[in-house]
KOLDO-301889 format. One line per field, with one value per residue (C-alpha): x negated, y, z negated; residue number from 0. Coordinates in steps of 0.02 Angstrom, whole numbers, plus 32768, in hexadecimal, padded with zeros to 4 digits. Each point is the difference from the previous one (the first is absolute). Layout:
N
px	[X; ...]
py	[Y; ...]
pz	[Z; ...]
seq	[NUM; ...]
This chain:
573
px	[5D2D; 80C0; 8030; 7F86; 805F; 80AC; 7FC5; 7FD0; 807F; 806E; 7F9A; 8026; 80BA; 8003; 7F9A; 805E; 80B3; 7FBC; 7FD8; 8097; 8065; 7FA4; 8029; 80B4; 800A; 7FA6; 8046; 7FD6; 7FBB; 7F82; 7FD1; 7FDB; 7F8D; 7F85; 7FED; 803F; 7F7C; 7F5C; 7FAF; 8068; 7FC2; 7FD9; 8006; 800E; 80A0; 8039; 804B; 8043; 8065; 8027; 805D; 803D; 8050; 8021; 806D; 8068; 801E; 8042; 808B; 801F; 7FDE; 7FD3; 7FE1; 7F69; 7FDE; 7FEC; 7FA0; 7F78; 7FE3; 7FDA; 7F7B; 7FBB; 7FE6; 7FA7; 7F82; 7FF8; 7F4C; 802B; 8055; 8045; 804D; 8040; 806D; 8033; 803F; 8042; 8072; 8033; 802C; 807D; 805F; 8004; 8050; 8076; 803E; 8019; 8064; 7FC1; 7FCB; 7F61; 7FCC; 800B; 7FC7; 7F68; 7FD0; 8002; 7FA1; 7F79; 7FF6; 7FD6; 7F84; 7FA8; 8010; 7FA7; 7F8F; 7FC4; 8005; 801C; 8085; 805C; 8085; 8045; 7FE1; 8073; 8091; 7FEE; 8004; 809B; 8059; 7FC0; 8055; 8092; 802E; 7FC1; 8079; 8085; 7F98; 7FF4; 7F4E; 7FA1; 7F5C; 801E; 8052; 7F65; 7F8A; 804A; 7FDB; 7F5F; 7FD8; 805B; 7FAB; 7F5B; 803F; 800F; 7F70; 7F9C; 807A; 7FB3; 80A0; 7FA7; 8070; 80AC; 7F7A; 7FE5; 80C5; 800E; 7F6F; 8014; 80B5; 7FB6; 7F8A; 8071; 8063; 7F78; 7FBC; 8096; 802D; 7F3B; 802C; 8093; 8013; 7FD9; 7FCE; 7F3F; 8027; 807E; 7F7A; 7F7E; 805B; 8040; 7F57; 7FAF; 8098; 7FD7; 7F28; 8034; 8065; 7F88; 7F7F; 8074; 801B; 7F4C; 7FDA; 80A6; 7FB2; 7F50; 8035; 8071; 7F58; 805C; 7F42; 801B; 80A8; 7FA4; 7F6A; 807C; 805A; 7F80; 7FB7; 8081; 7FF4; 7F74; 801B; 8086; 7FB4; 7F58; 7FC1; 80B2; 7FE1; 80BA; 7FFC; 7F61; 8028; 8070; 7F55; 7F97; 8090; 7FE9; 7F43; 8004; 806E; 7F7E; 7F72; 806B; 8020; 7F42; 7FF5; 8061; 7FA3; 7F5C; 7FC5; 7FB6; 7FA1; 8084; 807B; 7F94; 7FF8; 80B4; 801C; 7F9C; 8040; 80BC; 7FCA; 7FED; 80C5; 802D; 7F9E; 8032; 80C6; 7FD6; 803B; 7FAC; 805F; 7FD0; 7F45; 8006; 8016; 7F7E; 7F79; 802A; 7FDD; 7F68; 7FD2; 8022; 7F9E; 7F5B; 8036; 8004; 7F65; 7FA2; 7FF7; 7FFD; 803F; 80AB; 8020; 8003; 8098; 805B; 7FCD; 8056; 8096; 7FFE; 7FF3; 809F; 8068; 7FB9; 8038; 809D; 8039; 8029; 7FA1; 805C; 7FEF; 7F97; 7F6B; 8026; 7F4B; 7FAB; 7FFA; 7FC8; 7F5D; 7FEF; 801A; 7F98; 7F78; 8007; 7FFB; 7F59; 7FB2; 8036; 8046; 8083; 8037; 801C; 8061; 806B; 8026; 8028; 8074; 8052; 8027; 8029; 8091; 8034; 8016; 8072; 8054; 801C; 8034; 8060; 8058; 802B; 8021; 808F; 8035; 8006; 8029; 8096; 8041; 7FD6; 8069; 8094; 8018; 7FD0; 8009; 807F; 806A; 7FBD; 8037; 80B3; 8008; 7FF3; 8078; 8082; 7FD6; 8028; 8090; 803B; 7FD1; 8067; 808D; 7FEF; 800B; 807F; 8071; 7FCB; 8033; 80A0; 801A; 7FE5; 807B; 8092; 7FCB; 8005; 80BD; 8026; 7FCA; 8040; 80AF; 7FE7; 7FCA; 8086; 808E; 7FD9; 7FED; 80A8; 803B; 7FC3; 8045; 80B9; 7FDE; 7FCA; 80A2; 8064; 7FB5; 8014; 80AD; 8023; 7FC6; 806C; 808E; 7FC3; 7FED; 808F; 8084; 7FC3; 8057; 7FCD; 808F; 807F; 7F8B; 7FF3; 80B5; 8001; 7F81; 8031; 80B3; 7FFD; 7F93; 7F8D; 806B; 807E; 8081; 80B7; 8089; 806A; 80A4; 8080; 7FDB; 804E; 7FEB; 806F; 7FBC; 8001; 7FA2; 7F82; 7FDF; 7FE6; 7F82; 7FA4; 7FED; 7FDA; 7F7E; 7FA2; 8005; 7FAB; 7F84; 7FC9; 7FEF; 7F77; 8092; 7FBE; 7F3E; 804F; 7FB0; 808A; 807D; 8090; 80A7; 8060; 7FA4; 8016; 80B8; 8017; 7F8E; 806B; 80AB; 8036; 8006; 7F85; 8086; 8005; 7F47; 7FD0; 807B; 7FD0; 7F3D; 801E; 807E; 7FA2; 7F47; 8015; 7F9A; 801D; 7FE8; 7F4E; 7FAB; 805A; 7FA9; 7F62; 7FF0; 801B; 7F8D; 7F77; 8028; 7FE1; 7F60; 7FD0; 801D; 7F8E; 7F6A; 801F; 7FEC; 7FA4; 7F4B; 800B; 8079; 7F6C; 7FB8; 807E; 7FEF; 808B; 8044; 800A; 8064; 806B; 801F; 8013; 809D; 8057; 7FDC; 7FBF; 7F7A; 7F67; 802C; 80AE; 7FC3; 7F8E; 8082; 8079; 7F91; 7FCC; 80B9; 8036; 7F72; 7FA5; 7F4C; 7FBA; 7FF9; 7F40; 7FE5; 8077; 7FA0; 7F4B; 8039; 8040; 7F64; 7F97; 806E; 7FF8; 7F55; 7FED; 8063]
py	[4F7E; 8015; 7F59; 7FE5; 808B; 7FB7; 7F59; 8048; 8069; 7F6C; 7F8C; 80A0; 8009; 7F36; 8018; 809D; 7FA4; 7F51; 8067; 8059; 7F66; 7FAE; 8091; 8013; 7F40; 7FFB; 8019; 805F; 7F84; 7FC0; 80AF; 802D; 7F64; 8038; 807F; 8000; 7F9A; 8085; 8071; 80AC; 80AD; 7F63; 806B; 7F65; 7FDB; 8091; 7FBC; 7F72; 807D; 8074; 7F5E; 7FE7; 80BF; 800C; 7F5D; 8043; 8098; 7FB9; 7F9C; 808E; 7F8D; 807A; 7F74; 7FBF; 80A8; 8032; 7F6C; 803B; 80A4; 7FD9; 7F64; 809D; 8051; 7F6F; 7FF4; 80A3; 8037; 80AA; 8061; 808E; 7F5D; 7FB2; 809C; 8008; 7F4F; 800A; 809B; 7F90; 7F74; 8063; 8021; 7F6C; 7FC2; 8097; 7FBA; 7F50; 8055; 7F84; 8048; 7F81; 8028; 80C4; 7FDE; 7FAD; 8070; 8093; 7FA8; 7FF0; 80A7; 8033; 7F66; 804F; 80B4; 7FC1; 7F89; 8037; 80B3; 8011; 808B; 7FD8; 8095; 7FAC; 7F47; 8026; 805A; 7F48; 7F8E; 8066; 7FF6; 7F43; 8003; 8041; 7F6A; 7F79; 8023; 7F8B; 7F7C; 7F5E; 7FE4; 7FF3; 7FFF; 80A6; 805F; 7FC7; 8047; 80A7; 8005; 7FDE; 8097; 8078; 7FBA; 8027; 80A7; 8007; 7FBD; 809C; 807E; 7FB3; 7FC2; 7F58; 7FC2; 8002; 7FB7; 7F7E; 7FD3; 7FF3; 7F96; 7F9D; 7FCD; 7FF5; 7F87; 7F89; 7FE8; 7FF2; 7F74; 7F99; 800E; 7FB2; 7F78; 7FCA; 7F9A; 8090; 8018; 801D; 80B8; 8019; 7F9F; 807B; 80C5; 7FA9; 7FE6; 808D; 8068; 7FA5; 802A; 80B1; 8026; 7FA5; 806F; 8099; 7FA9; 8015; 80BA; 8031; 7F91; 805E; 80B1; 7FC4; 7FDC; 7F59; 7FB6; 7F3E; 7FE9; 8049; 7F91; 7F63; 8021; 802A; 7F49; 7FB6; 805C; 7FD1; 7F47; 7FEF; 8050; 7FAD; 7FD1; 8036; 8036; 804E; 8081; 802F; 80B2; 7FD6; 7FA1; 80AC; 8061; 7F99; 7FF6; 80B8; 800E; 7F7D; 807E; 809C; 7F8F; 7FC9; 80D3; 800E; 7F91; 8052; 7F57; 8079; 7F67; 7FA1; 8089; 803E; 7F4F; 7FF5; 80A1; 7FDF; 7F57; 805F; 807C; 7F75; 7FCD; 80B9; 8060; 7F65; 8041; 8099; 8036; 808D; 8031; 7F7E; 8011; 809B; 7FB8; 7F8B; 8089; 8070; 7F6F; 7FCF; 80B8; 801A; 7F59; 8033; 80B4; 7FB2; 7FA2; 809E; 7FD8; 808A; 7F9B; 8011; 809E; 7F88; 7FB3; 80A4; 8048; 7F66; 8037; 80A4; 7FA1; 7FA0; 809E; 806F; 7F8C; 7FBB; 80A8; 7F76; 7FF5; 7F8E; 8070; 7F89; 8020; 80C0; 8011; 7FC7; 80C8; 8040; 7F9A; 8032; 80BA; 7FEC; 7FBE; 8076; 808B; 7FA8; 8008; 80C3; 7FC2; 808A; 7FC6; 7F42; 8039; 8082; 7F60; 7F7A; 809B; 8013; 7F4C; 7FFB; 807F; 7F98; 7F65; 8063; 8046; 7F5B; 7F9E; 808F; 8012; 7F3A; 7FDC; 8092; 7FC6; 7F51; 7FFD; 8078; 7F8A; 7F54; 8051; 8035; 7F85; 7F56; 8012; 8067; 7FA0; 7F64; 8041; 801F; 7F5E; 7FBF; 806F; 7FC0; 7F50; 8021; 8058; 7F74; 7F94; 806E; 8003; 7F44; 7FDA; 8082; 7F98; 7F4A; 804A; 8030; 7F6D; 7F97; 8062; 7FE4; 7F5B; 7FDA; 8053; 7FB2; 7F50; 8038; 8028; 7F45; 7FB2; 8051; 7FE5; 7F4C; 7FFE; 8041; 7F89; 7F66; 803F; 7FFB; 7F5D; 7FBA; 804C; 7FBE; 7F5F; 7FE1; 803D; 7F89; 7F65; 803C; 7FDD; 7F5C; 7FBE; 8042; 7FF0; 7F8F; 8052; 80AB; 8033; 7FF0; 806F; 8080; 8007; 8011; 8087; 805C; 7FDF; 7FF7; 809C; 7F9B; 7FCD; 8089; 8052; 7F8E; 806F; 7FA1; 7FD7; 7F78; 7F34; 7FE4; 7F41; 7F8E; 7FA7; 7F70; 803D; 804A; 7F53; 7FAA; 8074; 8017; 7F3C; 7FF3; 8094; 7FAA; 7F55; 8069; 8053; 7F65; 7FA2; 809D; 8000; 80BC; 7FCB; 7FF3; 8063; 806D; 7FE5; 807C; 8025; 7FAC; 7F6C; 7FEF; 8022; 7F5C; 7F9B; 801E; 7FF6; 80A8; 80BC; 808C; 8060; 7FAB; 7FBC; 80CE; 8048; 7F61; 8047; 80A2; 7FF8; 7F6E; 8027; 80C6; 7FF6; 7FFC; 7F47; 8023; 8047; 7F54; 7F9C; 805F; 7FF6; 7F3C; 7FE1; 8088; 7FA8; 7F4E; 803A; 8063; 7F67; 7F98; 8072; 8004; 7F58; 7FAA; 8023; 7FA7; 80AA; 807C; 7FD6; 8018; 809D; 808A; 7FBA; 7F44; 802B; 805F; 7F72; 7F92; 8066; 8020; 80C1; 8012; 8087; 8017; 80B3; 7FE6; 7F83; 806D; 8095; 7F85; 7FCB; 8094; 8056; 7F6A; 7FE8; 80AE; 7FAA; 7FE9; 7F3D; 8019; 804F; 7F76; 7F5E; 807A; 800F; 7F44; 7FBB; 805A; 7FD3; 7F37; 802C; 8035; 7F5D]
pz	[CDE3; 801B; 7FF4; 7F5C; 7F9C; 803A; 7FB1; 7F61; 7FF0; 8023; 7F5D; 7FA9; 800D; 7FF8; 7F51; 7FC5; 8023; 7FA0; 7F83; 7FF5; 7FFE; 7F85; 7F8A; 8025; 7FDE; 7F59; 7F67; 7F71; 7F92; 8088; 8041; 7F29; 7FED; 8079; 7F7B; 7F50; 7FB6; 8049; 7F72; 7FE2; 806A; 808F; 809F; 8069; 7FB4; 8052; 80B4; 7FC4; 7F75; 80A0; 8065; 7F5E; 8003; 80BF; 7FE1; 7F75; 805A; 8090; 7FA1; 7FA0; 7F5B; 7F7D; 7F6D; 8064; 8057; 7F32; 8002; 808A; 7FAF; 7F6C; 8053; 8059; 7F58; 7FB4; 808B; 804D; 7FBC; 8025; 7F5E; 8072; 806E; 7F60; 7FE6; 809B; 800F; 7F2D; 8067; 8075; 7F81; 7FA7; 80A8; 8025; 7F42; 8020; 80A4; 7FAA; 7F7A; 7F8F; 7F5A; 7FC0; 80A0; 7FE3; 7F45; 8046; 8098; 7F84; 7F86; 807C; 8047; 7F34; 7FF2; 80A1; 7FC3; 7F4F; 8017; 80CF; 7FC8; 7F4D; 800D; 7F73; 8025; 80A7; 7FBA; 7F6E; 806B; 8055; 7F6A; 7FC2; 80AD; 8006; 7F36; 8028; 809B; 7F98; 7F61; 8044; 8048; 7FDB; 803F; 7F5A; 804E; 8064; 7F5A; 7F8E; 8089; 7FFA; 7F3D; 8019; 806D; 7F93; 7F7A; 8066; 8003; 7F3C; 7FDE; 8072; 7F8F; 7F72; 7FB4; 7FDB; 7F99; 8070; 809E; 7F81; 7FE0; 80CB; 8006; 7F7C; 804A; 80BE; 7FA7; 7FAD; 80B4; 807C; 7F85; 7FED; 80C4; 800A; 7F8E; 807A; 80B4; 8071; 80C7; 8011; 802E; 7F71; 7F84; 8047; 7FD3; 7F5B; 7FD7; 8037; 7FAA; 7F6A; 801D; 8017; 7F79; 7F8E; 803F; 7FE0; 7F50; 7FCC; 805C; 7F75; 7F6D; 8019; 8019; 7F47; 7FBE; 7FE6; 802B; 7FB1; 8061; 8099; 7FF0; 7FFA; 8093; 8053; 7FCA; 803D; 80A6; 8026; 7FD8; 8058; 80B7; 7FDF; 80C1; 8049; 8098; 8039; 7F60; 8023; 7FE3; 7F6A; 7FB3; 802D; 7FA2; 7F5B; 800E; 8003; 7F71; 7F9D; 802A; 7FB7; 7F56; 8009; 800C; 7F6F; 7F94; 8034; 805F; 8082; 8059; 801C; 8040; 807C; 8053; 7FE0; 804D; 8095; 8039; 7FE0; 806E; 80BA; 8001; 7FCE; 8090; 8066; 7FE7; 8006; 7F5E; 7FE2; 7F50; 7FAF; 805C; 7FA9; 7F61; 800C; 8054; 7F63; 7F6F; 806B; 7FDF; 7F48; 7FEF; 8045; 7FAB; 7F57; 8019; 8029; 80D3; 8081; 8073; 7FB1; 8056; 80AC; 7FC4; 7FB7; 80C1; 803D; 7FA3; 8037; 80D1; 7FF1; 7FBD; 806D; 808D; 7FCD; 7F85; 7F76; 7F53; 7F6A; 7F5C; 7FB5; 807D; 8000; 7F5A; 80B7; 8017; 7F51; 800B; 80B8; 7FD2; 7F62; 8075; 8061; 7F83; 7FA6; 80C3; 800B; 8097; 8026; 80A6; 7FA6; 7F7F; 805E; 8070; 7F79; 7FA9; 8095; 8015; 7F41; 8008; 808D; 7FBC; 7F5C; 8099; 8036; 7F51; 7FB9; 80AB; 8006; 7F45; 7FFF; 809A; 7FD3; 7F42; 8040; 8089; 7FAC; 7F6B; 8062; 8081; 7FA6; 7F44; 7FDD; 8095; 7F91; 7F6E; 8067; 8045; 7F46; 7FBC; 8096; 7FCD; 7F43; 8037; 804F; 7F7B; 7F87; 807A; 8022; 7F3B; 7FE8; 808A; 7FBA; 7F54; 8048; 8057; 7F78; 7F88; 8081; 8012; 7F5B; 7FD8; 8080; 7FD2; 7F3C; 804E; 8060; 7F5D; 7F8A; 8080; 801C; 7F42; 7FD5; 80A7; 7FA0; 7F63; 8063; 802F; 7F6B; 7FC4; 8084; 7FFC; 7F3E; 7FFD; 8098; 7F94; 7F70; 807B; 803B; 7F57; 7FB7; 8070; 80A6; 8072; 8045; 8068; 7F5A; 7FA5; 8092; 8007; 7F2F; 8001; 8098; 7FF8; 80C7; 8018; 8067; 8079; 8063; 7F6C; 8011; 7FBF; 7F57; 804C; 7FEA; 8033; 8096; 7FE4; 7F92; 7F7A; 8049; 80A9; 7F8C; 7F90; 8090; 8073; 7F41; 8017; 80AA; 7FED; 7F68; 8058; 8094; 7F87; 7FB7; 80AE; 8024; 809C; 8012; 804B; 80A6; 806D; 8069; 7F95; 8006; 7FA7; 8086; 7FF5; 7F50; 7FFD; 8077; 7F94; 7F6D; 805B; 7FE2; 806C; 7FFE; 7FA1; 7F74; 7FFA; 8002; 7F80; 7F6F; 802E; 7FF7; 7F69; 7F88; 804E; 7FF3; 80AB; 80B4; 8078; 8045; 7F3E; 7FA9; 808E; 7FE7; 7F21; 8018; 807E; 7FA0; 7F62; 8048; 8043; 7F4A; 7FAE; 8075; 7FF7; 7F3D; 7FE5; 808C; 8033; 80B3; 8030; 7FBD; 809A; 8076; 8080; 7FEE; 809B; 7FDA; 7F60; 8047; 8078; 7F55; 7FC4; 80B5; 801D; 80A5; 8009; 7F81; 7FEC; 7FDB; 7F8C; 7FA5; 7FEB; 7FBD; 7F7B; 7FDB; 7FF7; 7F8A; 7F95; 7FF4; 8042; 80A7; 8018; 8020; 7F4F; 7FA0; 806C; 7FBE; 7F4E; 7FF8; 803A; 7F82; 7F7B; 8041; 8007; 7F3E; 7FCB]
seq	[0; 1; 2; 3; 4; 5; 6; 7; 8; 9; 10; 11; 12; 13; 14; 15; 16; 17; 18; 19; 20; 21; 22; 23; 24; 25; 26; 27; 28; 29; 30; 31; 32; 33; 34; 35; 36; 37; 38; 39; 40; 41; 42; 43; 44; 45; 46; 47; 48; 49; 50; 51; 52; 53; 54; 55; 56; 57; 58; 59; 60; 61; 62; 63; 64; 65; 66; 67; 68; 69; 70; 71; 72; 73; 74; 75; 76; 77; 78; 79; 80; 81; 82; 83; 84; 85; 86; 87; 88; 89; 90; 91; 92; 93; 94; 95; 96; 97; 98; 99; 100; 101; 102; 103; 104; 105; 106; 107; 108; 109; 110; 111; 112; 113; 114; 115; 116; 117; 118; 119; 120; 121; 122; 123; 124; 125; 126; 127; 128; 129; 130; 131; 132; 133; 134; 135; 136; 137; 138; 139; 140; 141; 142; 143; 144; 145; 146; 147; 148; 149; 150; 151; 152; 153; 154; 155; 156; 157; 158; 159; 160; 161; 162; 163; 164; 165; 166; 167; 168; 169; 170; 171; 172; 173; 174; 175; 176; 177; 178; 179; 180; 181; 182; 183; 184; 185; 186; 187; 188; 189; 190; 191; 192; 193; 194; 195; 196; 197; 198; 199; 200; 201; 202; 203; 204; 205; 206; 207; 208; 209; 210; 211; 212; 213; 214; 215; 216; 217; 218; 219; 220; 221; 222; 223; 224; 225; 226; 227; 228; 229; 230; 231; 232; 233; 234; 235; 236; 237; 238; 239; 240; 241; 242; 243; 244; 245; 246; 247; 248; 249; 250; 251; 252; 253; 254; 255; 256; 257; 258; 259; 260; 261; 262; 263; 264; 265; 266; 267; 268; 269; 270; 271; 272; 273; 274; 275; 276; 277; 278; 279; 280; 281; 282; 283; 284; 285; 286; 287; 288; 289; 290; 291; 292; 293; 294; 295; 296; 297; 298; 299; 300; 301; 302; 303; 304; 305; 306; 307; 308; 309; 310; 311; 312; 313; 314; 315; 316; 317; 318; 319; 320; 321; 322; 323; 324; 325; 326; 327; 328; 329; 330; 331; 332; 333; 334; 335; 336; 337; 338; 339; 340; 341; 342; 343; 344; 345; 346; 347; 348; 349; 350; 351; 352; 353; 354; 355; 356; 357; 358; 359; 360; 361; 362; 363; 364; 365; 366; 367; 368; 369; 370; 371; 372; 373; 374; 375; 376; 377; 378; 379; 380; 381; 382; 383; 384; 385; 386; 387; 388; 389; 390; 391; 392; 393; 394; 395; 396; 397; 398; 399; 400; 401; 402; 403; 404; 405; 406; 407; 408; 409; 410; 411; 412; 413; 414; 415; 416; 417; 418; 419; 420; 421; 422; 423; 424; 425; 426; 427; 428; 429; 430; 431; 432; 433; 434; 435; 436; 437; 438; 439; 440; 441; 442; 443; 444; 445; 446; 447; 448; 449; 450; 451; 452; 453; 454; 455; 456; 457; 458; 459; 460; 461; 462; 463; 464; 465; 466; 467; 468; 469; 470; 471; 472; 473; 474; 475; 476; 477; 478; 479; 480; 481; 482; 483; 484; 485; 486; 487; 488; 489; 490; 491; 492; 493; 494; 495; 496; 497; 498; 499; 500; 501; 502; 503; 504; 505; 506; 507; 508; 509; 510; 511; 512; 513; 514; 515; 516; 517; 518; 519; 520; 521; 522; 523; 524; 525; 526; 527; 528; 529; 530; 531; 532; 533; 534; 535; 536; 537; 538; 539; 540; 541; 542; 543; 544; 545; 546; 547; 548; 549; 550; 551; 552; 553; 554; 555; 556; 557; 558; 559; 560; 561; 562; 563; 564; 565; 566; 567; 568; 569; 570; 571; 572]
């Protein structure tokens, strides 16, 4: 007997261990497809979500851990279990520090608070905490979703018309996300986002009396989920709101089968509000047709509040016929019971519409209407910057415009007066020193020739023979240099240039070789062409910027602006 237990204690450890190691070696994605695709409120689901948990927990992974509680939600059939594990799903998005994940943990807490046990108060203290984390985000989806449940809240107030503007919007972006490439599971919530604010659509357009824009949504509805078996419950939502329209329009026939056929996906959910709804039409039906049996469905009514202490206003007449009943029986005991339950149910709207109207006012619209103003603030300051901007921009491109104006006037100027030289005289550096009388060039002080006459006739011949040999293009050429060429010493070769030129060695050197190079650009194209640097190879100065201060010194124009000006005016002819 011993040795038996031993053995099976020993297939037991064996079994336990595999089983362990097979779970620490899965991953996430293979331990969630033994599960993901079974029906929600599945309890089988249920270990499969716990290895799922236990796994997340252990690597201290609070995305997935997230993750597992909110699986657990889906397919825990328990509602007290599904607030339990919502609880835990917000710790776990707190621990991640990751604020869609917060946002959506939230969310779902209010989701299970309203539609598991429609207590508005705590499902809208959700939705505004779920708001308030989902303001910055840039999941679309997740932001839209919160909308919709505050405009579920809005639309239980009675302020159809704002539900309407949330729904409306929700609408528009759950469809076009459904007309993209999307994952199955993303394809599925758009969809069912889009089913479910359609239905909220229609539940606004009715309680408008907007009947004809009701009817053809609800058309459409219906077309649309015709023998679609994954909205189900969304198809039961729009059948019931074809039966209320069919109500409307006095088709009593017709809305009771409507109503009826509503009423298997609804119980199936377990939405008991909107059983409610459909229990209280079913009554005023039979009611209006002269039934007794009307008073079964008003008693129904009166079953789900009295278990779930929720009523929507628009089932609360359920109690005046049950009371007036009661009263046309003489049944005391009935109608002390149904007034009872009547002053309840007040106690029950008037308690959550100043509750709710107070908060939803507080804490989303007038923090929507604050979030605008911040935007058009911004807006305003934006455009008052930009404006700004712009106007120092643009003195700042008119001080560009009018000082490159008045530059292009100078050279014009220079430019024109420069070919009244050329054509006049031909030689540039004899005008200089007739204008300038040697102010270009360092001042020389008027004294007495210290050459003879004869010295000075011949360096005046010697210099012009020079002058018209172009002797002064060589490159490195210095006043030494020059006094050899011409047989003569520095001495005199510097007094004739400074006494007959009015200007020192090096600025004589420098008009001749600027005037040469003037005269080439003037009247040859090929040289228009040249770089800065080859012509200032062409007349023997060295460096380009030398080159271009030289000609700029002598002729009152940057060598760039004379070789633009020419061109344009070779261009013209």
């Amino acid at each position: 007997m011993m040795s038996a237990t031993k053995v099976l204690l020993f297939f037991l450890l064996i079994s336990f261990d595999h089983h362990f190691s097979q779970t620490k070696s899965e991953d996430y994605l293979s331990i969630r497809k033994k599960y993901e695709n079974l029906e929600k409120n599945t309890s089988g689901a249920m270990p499969w979500v716990h290895q799922y948990i236990t796994k997340a927990k252990k690597e201290k992974n609070y995305a997935r851990l997230f993750q597992g509680y909110k699986d657990a939600v889906f397919f825990s059939p328990s509602d007290q279990d599904k607030m339990l594990y919502a609880d835990s799903t917000i710790l776990a998005a707190l621990k991640s520090g990751e604020k869609d994940l917060i946002s959506t943990a939230y969310l779902g807490k209010g989701i299970i608070y309203y539609f598991n046990f429609k207590k508005f108060e705590p499902a809208l203290n959700e939705y505004l905490i779920a708001y308030k984390h989902s303001k910055n985000t840039n999941n679309d989806y997740l932001r839209y979703k919160v909308k919709y449940h505050l405009g579920v809240v809005k639309s239980y107030l009675g302020y159809y018309g704002d539900a309407l503007e949330l729904f409306n919007e929700c609408n528009l972006y759950f469809e076009k996300k459904c007309e993209e490439k999307l994952y199955p599971n993303e394809l599925y919530n758009n969809t069912r986002g889009y089913y479910n604010t359609l239905h909220q659509m229609i539940v606004c357009y009715r309680n408008l009396k907007q009947y004809n824009i009701s009817d053809s949504l609800v058309s459409v509805a219906l077309s649309n989920t015709y023998d679609m078996d994954d909205f189900a419950l969304e198809r039961g939502y729009f059948v019931k709101c074809k039966g209320l329209l069919e109500y409307n329009h006095k088709n009593y026939k017709t809305a009771i089968v409507d109503l009826n056929q509503s009423l298997v996906p609804i119980t199936r959910a377990k939405d008991f509000a909107w059983a409610s709804v459909v229990y209280y039409y079913l009554g005023k039906i039979y009611q209006d047709s002269g039934q007794s049996k009307s008073l079964k469905y008003f008693m129904k009514v009166d079953s789900i509040f009295s278990t779930r202490h929720f009523i929507l206003p628009e089932v609360r007449p359920s109690y005046e016929e049950l009371i007036k009943d009661s009263k046309r029986e003489k049944n005391l005991e009935k109608e002390l019971y149904y007034t009872k339950q009547l002053l309840k149910v007040d106690s029950v709207l008037n308690r959550d519409f100043t509750y709710l109207s107070a908060k939803i006012h507080k804490e989303y619209d007038t923090k929507l209407l604050i979030d605008k103003k911040e935007i058009l603030e911004r807006k305003s300051k934006g455009r008052l910057i930009s404006m700004i901007v712009f106007i120092v921009l643009s003195f700042i491109f008119l001080g560009m415009f009018i000082k490159r104006y008045i530059r292009e006037q100078n050279v014009q100027r220079k430019y024109t007066e420069l070919q009244y030289r050329l054509g006049k005289e031909g030689l540039i550096a004899q005008n200089k020193l007739d204008e300038k009388k040697g102010k270009s060039g360092p001042p020389v002080e008027e004294r007495k020739s210290s050459l003879t006459a004869e010295q000075t006739l011949e360096l005046t011949t010697k210099l012009e023979l020079f002058e018209k040999n172009n002797g002064f293009l060589q490159k490195g050429l210095t006043q030494n240099k020059l006094a050899a060429k011409l047989n003569t010493n520095t001495s005199y070769l510097s007094s004739y240039i400074n006494e007959q030129k009015k200007v020192n060695f090096n600025h004589y050197l420098a008009e001749l070789r600027i005037a040469y190079i003037t005269k080439l650009l003037n009247s040859n194209k090929k040289y228009l062409n040249y770089t800065i640097e080859a012509l200032a190879e062409e007349c023997g100065i060295s460096s380009r910027q030398n080159f271009s201060d030289l000609f700029y010194e002598i002729n009152g124009i940057r060598p760039k602006d004379f070789i633009r000006k020419r061109k344009e005016e070779w261009e013209e002819d």
